[in-house]
N, C-alpha and C positions, 0 to 999 in steps of 0.2 A: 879833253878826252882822257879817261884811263888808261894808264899802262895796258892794262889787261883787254879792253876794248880796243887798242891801238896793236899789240900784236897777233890779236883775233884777226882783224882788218889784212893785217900784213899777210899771214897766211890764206887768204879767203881764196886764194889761186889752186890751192889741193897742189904744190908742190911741195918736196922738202927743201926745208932753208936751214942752211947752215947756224951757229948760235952766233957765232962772230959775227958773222956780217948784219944777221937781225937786232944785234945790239948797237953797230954801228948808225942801221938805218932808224933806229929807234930812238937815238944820242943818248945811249942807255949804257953804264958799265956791264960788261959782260956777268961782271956777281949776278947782281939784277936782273937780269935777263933768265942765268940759271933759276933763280929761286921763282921766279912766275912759271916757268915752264916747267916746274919741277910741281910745281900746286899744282899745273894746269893738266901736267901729265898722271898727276897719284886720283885725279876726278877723271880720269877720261878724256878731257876736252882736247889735249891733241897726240898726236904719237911720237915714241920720242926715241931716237936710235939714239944709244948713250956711246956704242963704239964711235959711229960716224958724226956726233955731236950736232943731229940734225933732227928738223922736227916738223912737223905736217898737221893740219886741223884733223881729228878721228872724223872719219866719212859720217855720220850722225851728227855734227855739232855743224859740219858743211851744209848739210842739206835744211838740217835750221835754217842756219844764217842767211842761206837762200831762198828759204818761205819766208820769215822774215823783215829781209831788206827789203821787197815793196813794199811792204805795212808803212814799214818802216818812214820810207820816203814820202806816200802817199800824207798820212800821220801829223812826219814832222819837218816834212820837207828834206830832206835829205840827212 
């Protein structure tokens, strides 16, 4: 799985996650982490509080992911 598919996933809950800990949960260096979410946040794809270093899927990239993921599973099985 891609990085970028792998912390898509991670956020798929519509909460905000810290950057630490999703690089931790990811076994990702925190750099790494910044610079996906940093691509992820200059397109839209998630929101990014840069004081509180946290970050959430934008409500339209959620509602994707949720039409989506039964294609999805249906498709390719999971």
């Amino acid at each position: 799985m891609s990085e970028i598919n792998e912390l898509l996933e991670l956020l798929e809950d519509d909460e905000w996650h810290d950057l630490s800990q999703v690089a931790e949960k990811m076994g990702l260096h925190e750099f790494r982490v910044e610079l996906l979410v940093n691509f992820l946040a200059e397109y839209e794809f998630i929101s990014l509080d840069k004081e509180g270093r946290r970050i959430r899927l934008a409500a339209s990239v959620l509602r994707f992911l949720k039409r989506v993921k039964p294609i999805e599973i249906q498709e390719f099985g999971g």
